[in-house]
C-alpha positions as CSV (number, residue, x, y, z in Angstrom):
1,X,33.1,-29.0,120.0
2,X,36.3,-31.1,120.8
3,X,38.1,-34.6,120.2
4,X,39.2,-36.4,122.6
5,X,41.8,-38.9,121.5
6,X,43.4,-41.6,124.0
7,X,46.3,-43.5,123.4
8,X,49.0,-45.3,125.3
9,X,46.9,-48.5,125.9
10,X,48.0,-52.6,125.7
11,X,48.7,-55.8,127.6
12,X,51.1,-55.0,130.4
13,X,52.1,-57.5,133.1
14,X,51.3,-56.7,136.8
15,X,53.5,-54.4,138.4
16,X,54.4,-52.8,135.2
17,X,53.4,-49.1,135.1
18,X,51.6,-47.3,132.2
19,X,51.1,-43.5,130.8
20,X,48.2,-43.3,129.0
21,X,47.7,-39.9,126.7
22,X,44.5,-38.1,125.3
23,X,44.7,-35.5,122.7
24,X,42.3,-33.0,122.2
25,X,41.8,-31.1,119.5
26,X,41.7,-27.8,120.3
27,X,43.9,-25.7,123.1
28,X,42.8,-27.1,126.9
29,X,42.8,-23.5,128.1
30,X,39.4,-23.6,126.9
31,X,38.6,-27.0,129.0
32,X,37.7,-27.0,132.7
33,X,38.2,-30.1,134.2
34,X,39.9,-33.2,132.3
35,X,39.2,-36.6,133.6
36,X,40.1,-40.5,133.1
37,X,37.1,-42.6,133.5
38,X,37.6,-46.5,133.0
39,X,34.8,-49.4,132.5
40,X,35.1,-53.2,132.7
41,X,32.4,-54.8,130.6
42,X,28.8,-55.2,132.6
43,X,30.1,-52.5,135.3
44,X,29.6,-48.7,135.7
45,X,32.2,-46.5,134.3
46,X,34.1,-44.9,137.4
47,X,36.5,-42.1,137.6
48,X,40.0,-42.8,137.8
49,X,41.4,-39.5,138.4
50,X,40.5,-36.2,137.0
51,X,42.8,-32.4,137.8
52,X,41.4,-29.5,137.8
53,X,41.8,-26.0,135.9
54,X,43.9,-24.7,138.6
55,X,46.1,-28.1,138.6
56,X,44.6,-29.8,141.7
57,X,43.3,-33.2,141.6
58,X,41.7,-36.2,142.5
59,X,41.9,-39.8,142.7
60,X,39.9,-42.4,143.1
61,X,40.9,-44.6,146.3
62,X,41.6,-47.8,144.1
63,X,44.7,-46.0,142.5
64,X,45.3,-43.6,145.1
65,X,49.1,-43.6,145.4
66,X,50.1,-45.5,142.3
67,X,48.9,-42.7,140.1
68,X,49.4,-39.6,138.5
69,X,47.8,-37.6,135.9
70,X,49.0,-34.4,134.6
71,X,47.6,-31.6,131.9
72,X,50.1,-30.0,129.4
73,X,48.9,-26.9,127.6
74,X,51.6,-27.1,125.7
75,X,51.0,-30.4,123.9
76,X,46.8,-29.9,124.8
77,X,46.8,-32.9,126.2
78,X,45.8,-34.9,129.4
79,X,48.2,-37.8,130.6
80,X,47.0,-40.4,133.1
81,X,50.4,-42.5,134.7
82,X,49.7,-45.9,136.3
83,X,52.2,-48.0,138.3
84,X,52.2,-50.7,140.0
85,X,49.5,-52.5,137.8
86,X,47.4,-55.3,138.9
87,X,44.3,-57.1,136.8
88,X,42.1,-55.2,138.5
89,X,43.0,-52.5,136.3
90,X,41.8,-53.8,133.2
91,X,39.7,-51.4,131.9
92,X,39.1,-49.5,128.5
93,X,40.2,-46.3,129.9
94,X,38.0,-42.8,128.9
95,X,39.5,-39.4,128.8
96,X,36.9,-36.5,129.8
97,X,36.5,-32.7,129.9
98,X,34.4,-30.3,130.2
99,X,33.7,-27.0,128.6
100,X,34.7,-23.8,130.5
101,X,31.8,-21.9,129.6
102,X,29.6,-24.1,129.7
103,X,30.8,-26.8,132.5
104,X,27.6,-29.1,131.4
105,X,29.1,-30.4,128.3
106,X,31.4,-32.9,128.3
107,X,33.5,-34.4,125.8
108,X,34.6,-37.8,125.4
109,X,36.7,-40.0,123.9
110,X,36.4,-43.3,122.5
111,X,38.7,-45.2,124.8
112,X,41.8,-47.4,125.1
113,X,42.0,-51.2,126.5
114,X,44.3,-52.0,128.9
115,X,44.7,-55.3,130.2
116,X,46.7,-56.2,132.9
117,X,47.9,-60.0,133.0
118,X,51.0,-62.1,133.3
């Protein structure tokens, strides 16, 4: 089992940027891939962005060049960077990851708002 823990979320004004982080609670080196998910209420959660094992990733074409995310195994952490923010990114953002062993469980966390208005 592991925590997932974001943090990093508020009310930022469009074209602000953002670094949101998640936590988890034991060392990542364990964890395959780590992921940031986000949902808007009544809508499907989507993936954001998500890197690899390796350190390749992915983004999803809404913040495709305005975003960065980034694994530390120092801090066992996952960091998601936005910039450039505009309302459509209001969202409670998810961190996700799953097990190495086992790459059918995930873990998630409980999620941090971020709103995005002037």
């Amino acid at each position: 089992q592991v925590q997932l823990v974001e943090s990093g979320g508020g009310l930022v004004q469009p074209g602000e940027s953002l670094r949101l982080s998640c936590a988890a609670s034991r060392s990542i080196k364990t964890l395959n891939t780590m992921a940031w998910y986000r949902q808007v209420p009544g809508g499907q959660r989507e993936l954001v962005a998500q890197i690899f094992f390796g350190g390749s990733s992915t983004y999803a074409d809404p913040v495709k060049g305005r975003c960065t995310i980034a694994r530390s195994n120092y801090n066992n952490a996952v960091y998601l960077e936005l910039r450039n923010l505009v309302p459509e990114d209001t969202a409670i953002y998810y961190c996700a990851a799953n097990d190495r062993d086992n790459t059918d469980i995930w873990y998630w966390g409980q999620g941090t708002q971020v709103t995005v208005s002037s």
